[in-house]
Every structure is written in C-alpha cells, then in structure tokens.
C-alpha positions in Angstrom: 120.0 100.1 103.2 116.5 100.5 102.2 115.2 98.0 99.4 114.7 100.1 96.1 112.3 97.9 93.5 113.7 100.3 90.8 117.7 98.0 91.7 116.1 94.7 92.7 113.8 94.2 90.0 116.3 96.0 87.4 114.5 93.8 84.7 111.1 95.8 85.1 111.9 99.2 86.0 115.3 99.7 83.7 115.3 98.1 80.7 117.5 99.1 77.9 116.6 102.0 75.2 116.1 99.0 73.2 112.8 96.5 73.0 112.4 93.6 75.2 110.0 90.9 75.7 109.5 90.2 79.7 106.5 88.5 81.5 105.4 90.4 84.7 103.9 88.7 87.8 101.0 89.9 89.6 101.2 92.8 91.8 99.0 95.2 93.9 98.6 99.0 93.5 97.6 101.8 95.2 95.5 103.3 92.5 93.4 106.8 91.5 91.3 106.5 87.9 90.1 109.6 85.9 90.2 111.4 83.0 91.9 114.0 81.4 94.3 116.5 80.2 97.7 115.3 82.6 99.0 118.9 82.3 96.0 120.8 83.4 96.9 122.9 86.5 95.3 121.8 89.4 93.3 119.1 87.3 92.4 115.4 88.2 95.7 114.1 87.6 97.6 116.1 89.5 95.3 115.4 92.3 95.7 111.8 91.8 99.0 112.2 92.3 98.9 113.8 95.6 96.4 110.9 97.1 98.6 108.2 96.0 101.8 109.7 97.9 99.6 110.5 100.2 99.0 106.3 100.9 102.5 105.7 100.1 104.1 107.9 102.6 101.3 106.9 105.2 102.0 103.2 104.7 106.1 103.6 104.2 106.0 105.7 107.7 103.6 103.5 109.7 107.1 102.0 111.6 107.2 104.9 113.2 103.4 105.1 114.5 100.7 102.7 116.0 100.6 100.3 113.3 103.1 97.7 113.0 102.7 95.5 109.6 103.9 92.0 109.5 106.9 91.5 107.4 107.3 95.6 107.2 110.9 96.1 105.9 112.9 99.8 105.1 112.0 100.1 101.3 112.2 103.4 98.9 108.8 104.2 97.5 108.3 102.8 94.1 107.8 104.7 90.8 104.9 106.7 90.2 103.3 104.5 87.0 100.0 105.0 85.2 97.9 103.2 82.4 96.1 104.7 79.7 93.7 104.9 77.1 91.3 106.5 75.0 88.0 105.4 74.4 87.3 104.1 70.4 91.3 105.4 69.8 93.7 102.6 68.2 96.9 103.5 70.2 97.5 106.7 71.7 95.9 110.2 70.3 98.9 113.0 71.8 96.7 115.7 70.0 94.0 115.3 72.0 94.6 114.8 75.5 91.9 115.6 77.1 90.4 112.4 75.9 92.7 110.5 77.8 91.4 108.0 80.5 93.9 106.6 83.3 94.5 104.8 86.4 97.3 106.4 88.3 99.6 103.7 90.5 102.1 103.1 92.9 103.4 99.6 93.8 102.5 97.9 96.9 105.1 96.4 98.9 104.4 92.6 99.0 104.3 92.9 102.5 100.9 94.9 103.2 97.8 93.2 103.1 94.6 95.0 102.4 93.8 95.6 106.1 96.6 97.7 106.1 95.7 99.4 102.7 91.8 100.2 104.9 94.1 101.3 107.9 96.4 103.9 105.5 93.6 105.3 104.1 91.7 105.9 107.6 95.0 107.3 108.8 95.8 109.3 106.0 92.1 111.0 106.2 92.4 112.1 109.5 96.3 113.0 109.7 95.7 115.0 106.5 92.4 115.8 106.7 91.8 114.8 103.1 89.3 112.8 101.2 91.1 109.5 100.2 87.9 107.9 99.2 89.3 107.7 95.1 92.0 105.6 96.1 91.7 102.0 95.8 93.6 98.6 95.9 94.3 97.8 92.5 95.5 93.9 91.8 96.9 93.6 87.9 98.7 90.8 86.8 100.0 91.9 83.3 101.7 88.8 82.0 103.3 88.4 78.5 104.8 92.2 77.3 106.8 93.9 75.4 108.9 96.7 76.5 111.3 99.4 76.4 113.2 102.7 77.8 111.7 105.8 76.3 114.0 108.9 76.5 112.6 112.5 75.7 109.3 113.8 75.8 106.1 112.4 76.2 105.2 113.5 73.1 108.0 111.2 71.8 106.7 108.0 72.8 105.1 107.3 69.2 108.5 107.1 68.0 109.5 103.9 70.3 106.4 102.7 70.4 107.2 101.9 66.7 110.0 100.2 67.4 108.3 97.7 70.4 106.2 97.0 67.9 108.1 96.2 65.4 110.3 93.7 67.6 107.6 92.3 69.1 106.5 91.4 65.3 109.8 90.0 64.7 109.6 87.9 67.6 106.2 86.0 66.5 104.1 88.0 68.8 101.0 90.5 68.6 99.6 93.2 70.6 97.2 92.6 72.8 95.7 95.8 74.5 92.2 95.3 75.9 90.2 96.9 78.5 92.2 94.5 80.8 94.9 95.1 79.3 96.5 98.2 79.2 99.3 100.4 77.7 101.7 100.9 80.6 104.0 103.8 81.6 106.5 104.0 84.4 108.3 107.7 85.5 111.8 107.2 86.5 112.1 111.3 86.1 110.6 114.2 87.9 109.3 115.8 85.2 108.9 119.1 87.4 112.6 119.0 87.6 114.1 117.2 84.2 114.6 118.7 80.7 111.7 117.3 78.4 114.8 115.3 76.4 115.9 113.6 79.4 112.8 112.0 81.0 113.5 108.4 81.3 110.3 106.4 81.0 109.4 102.3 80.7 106.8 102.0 78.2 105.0 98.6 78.2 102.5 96.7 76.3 100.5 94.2 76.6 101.6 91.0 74.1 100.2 87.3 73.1 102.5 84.6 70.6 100.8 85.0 67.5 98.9 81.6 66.8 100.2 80.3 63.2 97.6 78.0 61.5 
C-alpha cells in the first residue's frame, strides 16, 4: 500500500469544516512562483502546474529508472498547494486577480535530498524536453496557524476566512501574515473535474499568541 500524506498526516491535510489551531513542522517543496490571473488559459499558473508534476512524477518514478534514492518508499503524490498574495492588499482582493502573486507547491517526500531534487530536474529536462529551470527547492517551516476546510468556490473563501479569524481571536491569537509568512491553500479537488460547490480546500494562516501587557 502506497503511503498517502493526505491519511497519515490527517491533521494537516483534512481538517474539519470548522477552525482549528495546529503548528506545522518544516517541510520541503517543489516550487514554481509567478504572477497572475490562475484562470487564464494557457497562463503562468497553469504552466506552473505542469512543471511541478512534471518533478513529482519524475522523482515518484525514479524506482523504476537509474536512480535509486536512499530511503525511497511507494508513496501517492501529495496535494497540489500554493501561497498567495497581493502586493499593498490586506487579505485577499477576488476582484482583481490578476494582481495575484504565488508560489505553486508540492510536498517533498522526507526522503529526497536536494541531489536528488538537481537529478529530477536534469532528468525531467531531457526525458521531456522541457525547460524546468522555474522550479526550485522550496524549504518553509510555517509554525503556529490557524486553519480550516473550505467547501465551494474559490470565490467563497472570504466567507471562512471570517470564521478562522474569528476563532483564532477567541483563542488569544492574532494574524500574522508577512512576506515570510504566507496565506496557504491546499486542493484536495480537481477542479477540472468537481462542481464549484464541492471543491474541498485547507485554507491556512499564519498565527502568533497575542502578547497581553
């Protein structure tokens, strides 16, 4: 049975339709950043999204090839997640998407080291004959956040965004988004294939205990 991180690690990837404080530990991406509009056809994110399965595939199948990792075991590919923002925007502006900045992701199995991140994306360029050369090894350790499942559209999130927040308030903390630290989405859904009103989302931010003097 292959290890799925979405069962194992239940508390991170399916959290309840209600908010949650949890802290994260570090871990390491395989990561595209640009800007833009997710939905244009054929845009940057959409391309993003083809180099990072591109890695993932490359280093999930490398059993079968040349390379064999140290401590490789049979895993399913994690998520497809992504952090956002917009630049001098409080929160997130839906109207205007275009404006939007991100760093598309896909967990890294503990396992691979970052000789064997070089080797996937030398592999991947010639099997494919693709430029890899956006992708990059992304390390993030997010820490203290609160959390929570978002079902329905993307355009929805405002709605339990409100309600994180709110909780979190309750719970004697305060938001802490940076430029380190990032408002957090994970895709449980194929949106190519899901009704808007069923996509099943994490949505994460970025929390510190409010300091009472």
């Amino acid at each position: 049975m292959a290890f799925d991180y979405k069962k194992e690690y239940k508390e991170f990837y399916m959290p309840k339709s209600k908010p949650s404080i949890v802290t994260v530990p570090p871990m390491n991406y395989i990561a595209v950043r640009g800007q833009g509009d997710p939905n244009a056809e054929g845009g940057a994110y959409k391309q993003a999204i083809e180099l990072l399965y591109g890695i993932a595939y490359t280093i999930k199948m490398s059993k079968k090839g040349s390379r064999q990792i140290e401590g490789y075991f049979d895993y399913v590919v994690p998520p497809l997640e992504g952090f956002w923002w917009q630049d001098s925007v409080c929160g997130v502006d839906y109207a205007h998407k275009e404006t939007f900045q991100w760093i598309s992701v896909i967990r890294l199995p503990d396992f691979v080291t970052k000789a064997d991140f070089n080797w996937a994306i030398e592999e991947a360029t010639k099997k494919k004959r693709s430029d890899f050369s956006k992708v990059e090894w992304l390390a993030y350790d997010e820490g203290l956040c609160v959390q929570c499942m978002h079902i329905g559209a993307y355009d929805d999130e405002p709605a339990t965004v409100a309600l994180m927040h709110a909780y979190m308030e309750q719970q004697g903390c305060a938001l802490d988004i940076t430029d380190k630290r990032l408002h957090h989405e994970i895709y449980l859904s194929d949106a190519r294939k899901t009704a808007p009103e069923k996509l099943k989302t994490v949505i994460r931010h970025p929390i510190k205990k409010e300091i009472k003097y």
